[in-house]
MARMIVO-980844 format. One record per residue (C-alpha): z, y, x; residue in three letters; residue number from 0. Coordinates in nm, 4 decimals. Each point is the difference from the previous one (the first is absolute). Example, Ala and Ser with C-alpha at 12.3 -4.5 7.8 and 13.67 -1.06 7.14 Angstrom:
REM MARMIVO-980844
> c3, c2, c1, aa, i
> 0.7800, -0.4500, 1.2300, ALA, 0
> -0.0660, 0.3440, 0.1370, SER, 1
This chain:
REM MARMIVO-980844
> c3, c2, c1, aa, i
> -5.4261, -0.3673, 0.9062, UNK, 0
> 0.2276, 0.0288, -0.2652, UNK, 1
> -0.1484, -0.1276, -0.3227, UNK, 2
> 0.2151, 0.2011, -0.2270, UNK, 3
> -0.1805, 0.3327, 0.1413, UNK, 4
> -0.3082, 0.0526, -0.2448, UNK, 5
> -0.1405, 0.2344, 0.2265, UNK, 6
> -0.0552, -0.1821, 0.2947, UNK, 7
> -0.2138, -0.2041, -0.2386, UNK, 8
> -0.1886, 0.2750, -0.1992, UNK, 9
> -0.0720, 0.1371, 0.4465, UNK, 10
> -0.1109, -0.3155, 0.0618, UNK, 11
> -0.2373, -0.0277, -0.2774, UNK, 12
> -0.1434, 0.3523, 0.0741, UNK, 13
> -0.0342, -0.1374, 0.3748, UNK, 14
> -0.1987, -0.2600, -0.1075, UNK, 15
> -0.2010, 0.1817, -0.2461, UNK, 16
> -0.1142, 0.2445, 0.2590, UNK, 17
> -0.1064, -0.3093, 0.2848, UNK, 18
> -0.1987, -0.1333, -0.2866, UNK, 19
> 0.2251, -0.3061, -0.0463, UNK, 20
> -0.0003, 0.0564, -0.3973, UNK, 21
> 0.1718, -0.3782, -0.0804, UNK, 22
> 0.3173, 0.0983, 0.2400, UNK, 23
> -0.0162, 0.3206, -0.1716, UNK, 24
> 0.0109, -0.1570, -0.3368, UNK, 25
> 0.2820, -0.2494, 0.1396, UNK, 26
> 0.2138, 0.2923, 0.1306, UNK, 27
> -0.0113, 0.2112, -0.3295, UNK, 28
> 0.1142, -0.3781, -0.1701, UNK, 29
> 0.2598, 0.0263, 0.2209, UNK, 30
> 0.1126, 0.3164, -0.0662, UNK, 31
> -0.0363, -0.0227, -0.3988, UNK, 32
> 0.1969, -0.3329, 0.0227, UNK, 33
> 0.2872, 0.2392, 0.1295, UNK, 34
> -0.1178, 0.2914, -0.2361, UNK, 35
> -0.1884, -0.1110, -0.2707, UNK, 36
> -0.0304, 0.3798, -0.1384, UNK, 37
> -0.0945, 0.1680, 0.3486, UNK, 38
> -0.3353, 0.1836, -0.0684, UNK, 39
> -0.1539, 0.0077, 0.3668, UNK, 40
> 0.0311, -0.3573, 0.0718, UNK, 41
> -0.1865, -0.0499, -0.3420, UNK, 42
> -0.2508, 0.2276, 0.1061, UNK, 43
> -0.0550, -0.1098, 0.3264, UNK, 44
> -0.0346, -0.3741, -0.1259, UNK, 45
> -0.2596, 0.1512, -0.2586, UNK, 46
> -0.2190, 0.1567, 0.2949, UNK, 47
> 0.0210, -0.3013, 0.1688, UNK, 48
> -0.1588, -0.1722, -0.2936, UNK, 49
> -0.2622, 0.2622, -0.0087, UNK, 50
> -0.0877, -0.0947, 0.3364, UNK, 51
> -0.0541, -0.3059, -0.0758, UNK, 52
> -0.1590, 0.0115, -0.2844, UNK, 53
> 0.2312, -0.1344, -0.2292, UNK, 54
> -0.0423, 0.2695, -0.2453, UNK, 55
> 0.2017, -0.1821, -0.2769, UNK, 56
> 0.2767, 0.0096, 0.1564, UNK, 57
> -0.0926, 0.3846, 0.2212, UNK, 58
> 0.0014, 0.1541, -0.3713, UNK, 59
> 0.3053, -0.1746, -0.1675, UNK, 60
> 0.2285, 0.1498, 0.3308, UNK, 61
> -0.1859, 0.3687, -0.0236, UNK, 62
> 0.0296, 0.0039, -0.3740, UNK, 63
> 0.4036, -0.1346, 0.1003, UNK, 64
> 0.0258, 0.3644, 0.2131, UNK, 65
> -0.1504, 0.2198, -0.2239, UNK, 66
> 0.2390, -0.0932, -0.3182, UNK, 67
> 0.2887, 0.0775, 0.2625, UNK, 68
> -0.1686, 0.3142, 0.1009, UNK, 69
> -0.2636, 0.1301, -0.2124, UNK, 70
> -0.0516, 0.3375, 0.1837, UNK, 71
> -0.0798, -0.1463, 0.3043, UNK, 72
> -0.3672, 0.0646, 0.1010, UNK, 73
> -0.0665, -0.2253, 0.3042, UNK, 74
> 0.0815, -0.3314, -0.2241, UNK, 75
> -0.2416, 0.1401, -0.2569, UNK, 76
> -0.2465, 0.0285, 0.2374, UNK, 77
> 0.0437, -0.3495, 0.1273, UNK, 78
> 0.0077, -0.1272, -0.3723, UNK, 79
C-alpha cells in the first residue's frame, strides 16, 4: 500500500467502521489526516468512530471539525 495515497486510508477506515472495528477505524482516519490534515471524511469518519465508542469528547470536537468546513451539510448535523 502506498502510504502517500490518503484514500486507501480514509477506505480502510470506512472498512473498519462498518465490521465494527471502531479503534482501526480511528487508526486509519489518523493515518489518512497525517497525510491530509484538512481532508473532511477522514475527520468524520474518526469522529463516528468515537461515537461508537463512546468517546463523545472527542465524537463532537471531529463533527463540530465537519460542520465549520461544510455548514450546509445535513447528515453531520444530524450526527452532531
Amino acid at each position: 500500500m502506498d502510504p502517500s495515497q490518503w484514500a486507501l486510508y480514509t477506505n480502510a477506515a470506512n472498512c473498519y467502521f462498518k465490521l465494527g472495528e471502531y479503534e482501526r477505524s480511528i487508526e486509519m482516519s489518523d493515518e489518512a489526516l497525517t497525510l491530509c490534515p484538512t481532508l473532511t471524511k477522514a475527520v468524520y469518519r474518526r469522529g463516528l468512530a468515537y461515537g461508537e465508542l463512546r468517546l463523545f469528547k472527542g465524537a463532537v470536537e471531529d463533527l463540530r471539525r465537519v460542520l465549520k468546513a461544510m455548514p450546509n451539510d445535513v447528515e453531520v448535523k444530524k450526527k452532531l
